[in-house]
Backbone as JSON Lines, residues from 0, in Angstrom:
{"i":0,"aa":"X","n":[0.85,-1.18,0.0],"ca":[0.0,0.0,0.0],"c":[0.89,1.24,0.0]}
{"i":1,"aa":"X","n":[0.72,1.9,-1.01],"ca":[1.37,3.45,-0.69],"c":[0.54,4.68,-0.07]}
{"i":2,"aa":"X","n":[0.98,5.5,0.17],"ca":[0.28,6.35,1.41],"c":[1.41,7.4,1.03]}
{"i":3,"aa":"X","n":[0.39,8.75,0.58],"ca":[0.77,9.77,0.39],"c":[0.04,11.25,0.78]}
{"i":4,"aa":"X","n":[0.69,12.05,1.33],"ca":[-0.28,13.25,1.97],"c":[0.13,14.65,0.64]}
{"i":5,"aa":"X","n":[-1.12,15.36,0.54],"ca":[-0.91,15.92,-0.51],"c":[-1.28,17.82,-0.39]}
{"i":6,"aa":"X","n":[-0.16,18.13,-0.25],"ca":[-0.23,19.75,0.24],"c":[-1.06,20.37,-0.67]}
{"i":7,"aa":"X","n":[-2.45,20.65,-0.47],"ca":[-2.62,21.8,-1.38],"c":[-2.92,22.96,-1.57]}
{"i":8,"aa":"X","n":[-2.84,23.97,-1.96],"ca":[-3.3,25.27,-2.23],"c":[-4.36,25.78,-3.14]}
{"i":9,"aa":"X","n":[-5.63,26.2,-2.91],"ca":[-6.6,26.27,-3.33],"c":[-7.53,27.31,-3.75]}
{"i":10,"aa":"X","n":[-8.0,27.97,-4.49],"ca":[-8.62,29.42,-4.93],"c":[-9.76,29.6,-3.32]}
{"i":11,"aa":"X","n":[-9.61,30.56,-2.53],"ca":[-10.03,30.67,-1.17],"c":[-11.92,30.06,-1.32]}
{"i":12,"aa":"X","n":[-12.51,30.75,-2.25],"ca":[-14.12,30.74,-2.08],"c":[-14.1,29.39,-2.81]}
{"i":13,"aa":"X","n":[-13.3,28.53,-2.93],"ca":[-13.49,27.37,-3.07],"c":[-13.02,25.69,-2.64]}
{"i":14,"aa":"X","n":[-12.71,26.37,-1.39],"ca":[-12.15,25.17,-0.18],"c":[-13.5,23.78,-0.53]}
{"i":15,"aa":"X","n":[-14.42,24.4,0.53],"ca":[-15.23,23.49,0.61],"c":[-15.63,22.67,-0.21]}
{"i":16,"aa":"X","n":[-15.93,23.48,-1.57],"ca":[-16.43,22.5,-2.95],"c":[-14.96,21.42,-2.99]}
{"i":17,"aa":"X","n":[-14.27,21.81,-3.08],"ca":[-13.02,21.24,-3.37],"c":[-12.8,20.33,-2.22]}
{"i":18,"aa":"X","n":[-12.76,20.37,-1.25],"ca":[-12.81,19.44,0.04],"c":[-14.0,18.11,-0.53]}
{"i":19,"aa":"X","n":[-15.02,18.34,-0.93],"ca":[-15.71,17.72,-0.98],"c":[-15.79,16.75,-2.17]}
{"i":20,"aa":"X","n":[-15.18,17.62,-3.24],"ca":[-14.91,16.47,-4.4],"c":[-13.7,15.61,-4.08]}
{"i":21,"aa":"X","n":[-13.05,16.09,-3.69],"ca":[-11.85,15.55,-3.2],"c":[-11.86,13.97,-2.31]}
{"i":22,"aa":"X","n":[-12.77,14.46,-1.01],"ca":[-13.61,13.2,-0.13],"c":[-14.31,11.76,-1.24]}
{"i":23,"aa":"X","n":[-14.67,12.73,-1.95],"ca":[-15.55,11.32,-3.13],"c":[-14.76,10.69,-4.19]}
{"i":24,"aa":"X","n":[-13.46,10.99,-3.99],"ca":[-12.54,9.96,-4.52],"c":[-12.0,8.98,-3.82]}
{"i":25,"aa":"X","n":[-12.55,7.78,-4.76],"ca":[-12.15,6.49,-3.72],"c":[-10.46,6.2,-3.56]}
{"i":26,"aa":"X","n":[-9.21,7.05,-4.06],"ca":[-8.03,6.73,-3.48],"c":[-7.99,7.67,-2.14]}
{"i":27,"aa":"X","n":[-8.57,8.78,-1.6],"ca":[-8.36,9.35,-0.84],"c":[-9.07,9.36,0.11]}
{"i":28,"aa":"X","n":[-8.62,8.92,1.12],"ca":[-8.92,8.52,2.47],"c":[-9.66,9.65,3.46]}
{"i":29,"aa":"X","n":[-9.04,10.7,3.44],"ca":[-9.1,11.91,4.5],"c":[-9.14,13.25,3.59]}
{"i":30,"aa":"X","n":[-9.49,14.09,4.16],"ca":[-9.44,15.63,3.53],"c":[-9.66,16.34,4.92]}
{"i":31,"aa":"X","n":[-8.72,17.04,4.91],"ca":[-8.51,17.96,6.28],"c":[-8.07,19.61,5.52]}
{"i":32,"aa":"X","n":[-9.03,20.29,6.21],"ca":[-9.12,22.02,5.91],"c":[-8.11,22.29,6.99]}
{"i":33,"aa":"X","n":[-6.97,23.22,6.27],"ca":[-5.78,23.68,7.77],"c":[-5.35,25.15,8.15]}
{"i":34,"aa":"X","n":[-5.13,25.37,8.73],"ca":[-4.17,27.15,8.34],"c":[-3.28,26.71,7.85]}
{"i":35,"aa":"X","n":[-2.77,27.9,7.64],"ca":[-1.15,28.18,7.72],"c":[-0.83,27.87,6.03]}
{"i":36,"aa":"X","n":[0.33,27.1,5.55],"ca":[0.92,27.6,4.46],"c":[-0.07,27.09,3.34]}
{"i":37,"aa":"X","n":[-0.68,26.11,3.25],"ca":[-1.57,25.64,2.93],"c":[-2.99,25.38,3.0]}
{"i":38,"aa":"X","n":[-3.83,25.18,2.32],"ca":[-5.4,25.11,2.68],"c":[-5.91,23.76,2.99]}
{"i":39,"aa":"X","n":[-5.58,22.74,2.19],"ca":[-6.39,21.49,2.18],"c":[-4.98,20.63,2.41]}
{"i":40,"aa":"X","n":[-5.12,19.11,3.08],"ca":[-4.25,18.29,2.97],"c":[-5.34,17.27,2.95]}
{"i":41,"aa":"X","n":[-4.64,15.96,2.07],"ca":[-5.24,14.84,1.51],"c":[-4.33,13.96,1.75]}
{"i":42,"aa":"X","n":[-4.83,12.96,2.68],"ca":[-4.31,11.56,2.53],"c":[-4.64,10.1,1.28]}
{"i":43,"aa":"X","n":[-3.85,10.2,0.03],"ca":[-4.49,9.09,-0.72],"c":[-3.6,7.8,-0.11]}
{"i":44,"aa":"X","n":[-3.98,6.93,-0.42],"ca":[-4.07,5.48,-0.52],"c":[-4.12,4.43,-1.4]}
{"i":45,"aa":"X","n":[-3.42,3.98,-1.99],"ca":[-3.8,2.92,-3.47],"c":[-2.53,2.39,-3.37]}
{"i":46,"aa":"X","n":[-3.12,0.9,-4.03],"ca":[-2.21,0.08,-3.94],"c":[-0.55,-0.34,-4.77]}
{"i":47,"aa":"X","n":[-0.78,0.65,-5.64],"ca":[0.59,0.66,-6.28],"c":[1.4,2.36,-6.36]}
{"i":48,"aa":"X","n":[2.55,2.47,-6.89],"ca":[2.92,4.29,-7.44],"c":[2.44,4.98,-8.75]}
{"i":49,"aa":"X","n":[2.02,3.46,-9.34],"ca":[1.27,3.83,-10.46],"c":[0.14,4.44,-10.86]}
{"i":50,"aa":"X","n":[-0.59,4.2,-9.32],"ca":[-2.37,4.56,-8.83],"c":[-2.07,5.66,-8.46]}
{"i":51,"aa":"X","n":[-0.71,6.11,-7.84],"ca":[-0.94,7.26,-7.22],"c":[-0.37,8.54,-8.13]}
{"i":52,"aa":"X","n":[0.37,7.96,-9.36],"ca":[0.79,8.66,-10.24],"c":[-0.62,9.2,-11.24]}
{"i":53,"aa":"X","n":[-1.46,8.54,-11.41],"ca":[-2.95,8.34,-11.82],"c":[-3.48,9.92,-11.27]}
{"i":54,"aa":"X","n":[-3.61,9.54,-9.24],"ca":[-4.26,10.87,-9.0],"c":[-3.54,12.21,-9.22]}
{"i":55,"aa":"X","n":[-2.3,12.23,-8.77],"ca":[-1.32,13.05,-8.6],"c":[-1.39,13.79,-10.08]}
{"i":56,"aa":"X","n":[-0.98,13.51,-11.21],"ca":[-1.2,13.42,-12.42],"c":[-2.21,13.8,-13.5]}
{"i":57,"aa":"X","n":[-3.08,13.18,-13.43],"ca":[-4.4,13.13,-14.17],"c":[-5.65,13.58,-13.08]}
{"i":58,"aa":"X","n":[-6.23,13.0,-11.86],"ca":[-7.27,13.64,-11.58],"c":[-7.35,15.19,-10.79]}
{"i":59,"aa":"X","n":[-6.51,15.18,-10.03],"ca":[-6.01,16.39,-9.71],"c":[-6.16,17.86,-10.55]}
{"i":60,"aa":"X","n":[-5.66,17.34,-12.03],"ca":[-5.24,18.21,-12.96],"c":[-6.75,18.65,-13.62]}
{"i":61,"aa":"X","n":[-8.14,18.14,-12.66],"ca":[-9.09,18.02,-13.79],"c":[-10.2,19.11,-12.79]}
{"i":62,"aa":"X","n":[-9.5,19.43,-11.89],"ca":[-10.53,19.92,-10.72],"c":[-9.81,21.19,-10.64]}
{"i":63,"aa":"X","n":[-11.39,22.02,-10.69],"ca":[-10.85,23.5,-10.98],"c":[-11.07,24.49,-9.76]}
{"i":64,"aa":"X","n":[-10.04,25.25,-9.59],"ca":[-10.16,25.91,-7.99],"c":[-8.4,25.42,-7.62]}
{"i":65,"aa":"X","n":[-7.92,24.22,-7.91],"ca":[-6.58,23.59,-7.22],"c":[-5.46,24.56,-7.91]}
{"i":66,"aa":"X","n":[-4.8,25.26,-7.08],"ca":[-3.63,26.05,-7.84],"c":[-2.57,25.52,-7.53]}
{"i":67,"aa":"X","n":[-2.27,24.8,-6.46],"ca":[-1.16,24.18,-6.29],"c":[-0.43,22.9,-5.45]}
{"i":68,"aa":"X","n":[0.3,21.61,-5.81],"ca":[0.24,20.45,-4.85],"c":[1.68,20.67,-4.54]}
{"i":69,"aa":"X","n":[1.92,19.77,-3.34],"ca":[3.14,19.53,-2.91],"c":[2.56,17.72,-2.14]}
{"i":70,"aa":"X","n":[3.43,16.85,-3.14],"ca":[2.9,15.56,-3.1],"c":[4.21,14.79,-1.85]}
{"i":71,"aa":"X","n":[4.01,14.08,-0.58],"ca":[4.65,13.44,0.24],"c":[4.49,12.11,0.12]}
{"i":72,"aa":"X","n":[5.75,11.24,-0.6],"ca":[5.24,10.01,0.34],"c":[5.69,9.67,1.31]}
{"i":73,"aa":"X","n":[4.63,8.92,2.31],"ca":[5.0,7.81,3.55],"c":[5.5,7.08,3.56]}
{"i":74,"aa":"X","n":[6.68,6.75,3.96],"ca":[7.65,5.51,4.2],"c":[6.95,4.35,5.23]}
{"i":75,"aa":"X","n":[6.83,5.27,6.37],"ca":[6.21,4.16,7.76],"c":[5.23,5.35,8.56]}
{"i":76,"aa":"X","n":[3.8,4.01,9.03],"ca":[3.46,4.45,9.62],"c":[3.98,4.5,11.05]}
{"i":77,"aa":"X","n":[3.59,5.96,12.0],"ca":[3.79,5.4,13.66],"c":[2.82,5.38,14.75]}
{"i":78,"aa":"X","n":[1.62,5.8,14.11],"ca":[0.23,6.34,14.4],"c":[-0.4,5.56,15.44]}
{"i":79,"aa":"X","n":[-0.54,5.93,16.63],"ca":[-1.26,4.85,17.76],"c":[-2.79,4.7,17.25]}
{"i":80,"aa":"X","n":[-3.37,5.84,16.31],"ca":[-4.45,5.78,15.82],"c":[-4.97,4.37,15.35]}
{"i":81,"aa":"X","n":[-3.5,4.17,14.48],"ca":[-4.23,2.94,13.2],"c":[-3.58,1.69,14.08]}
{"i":82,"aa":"X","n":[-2.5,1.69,14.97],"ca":[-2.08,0.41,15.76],"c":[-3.16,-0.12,16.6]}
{"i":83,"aa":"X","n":[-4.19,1.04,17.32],"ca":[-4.9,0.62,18.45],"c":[-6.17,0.02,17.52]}
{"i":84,"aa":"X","n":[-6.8,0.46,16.17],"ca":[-7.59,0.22,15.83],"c":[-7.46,-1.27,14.86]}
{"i":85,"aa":"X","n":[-6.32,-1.64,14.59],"ca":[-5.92,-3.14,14.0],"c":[-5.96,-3.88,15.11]}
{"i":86,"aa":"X","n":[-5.61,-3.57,15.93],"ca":[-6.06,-5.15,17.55],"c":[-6.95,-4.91,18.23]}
{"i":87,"aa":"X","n":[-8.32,-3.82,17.97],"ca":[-9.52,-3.6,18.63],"c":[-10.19,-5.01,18.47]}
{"i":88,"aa":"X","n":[-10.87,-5.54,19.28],"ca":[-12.1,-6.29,18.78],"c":[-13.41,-6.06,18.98]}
């Protein structure tokens, strides 16, 4: 699984729309509204670099309002979030 967080910068009166199309793509997991240097960050998810070259690439490029990405990938997770929730029963 690759796991990538995706900086973006966004035309202001159009966060929300954009948050929201964003959410209804099935590689992307999360959409979080932030301050500071950036507006939106996106966690995608898919199973190869090829899937993620796909969003990064092509769908991204199709949604209007996005002025600018700064693409991260994840090496390792360390998240007590996702550890505590894999041995919940």
């Amino acid at each position: 699984m690759v796991t990538a967080i995706i900086l973006m910068n966004v035309q202001r009166q159009k966060i929300n729309q954009i948050a929201e199309e964003l959410a209804d793509m099935e590689q992307i997991t999360e959409v979080f509204s932030v301050s500071g240097q950036y507006d939106l960050i996106a966690i995608a998810r898919v199973p190869r670099n090829d899937d993620l070259a796909e969003v990064v690439t092509r769908r991204l490029l199709t949604i209007d309002g996005l002025e600018k990405t700064n693409t991260l990938l994840a090496f390792k997770a360390y998240s007590r979030h996702d550890l505590e929730a894999m041995f919940s029963v």
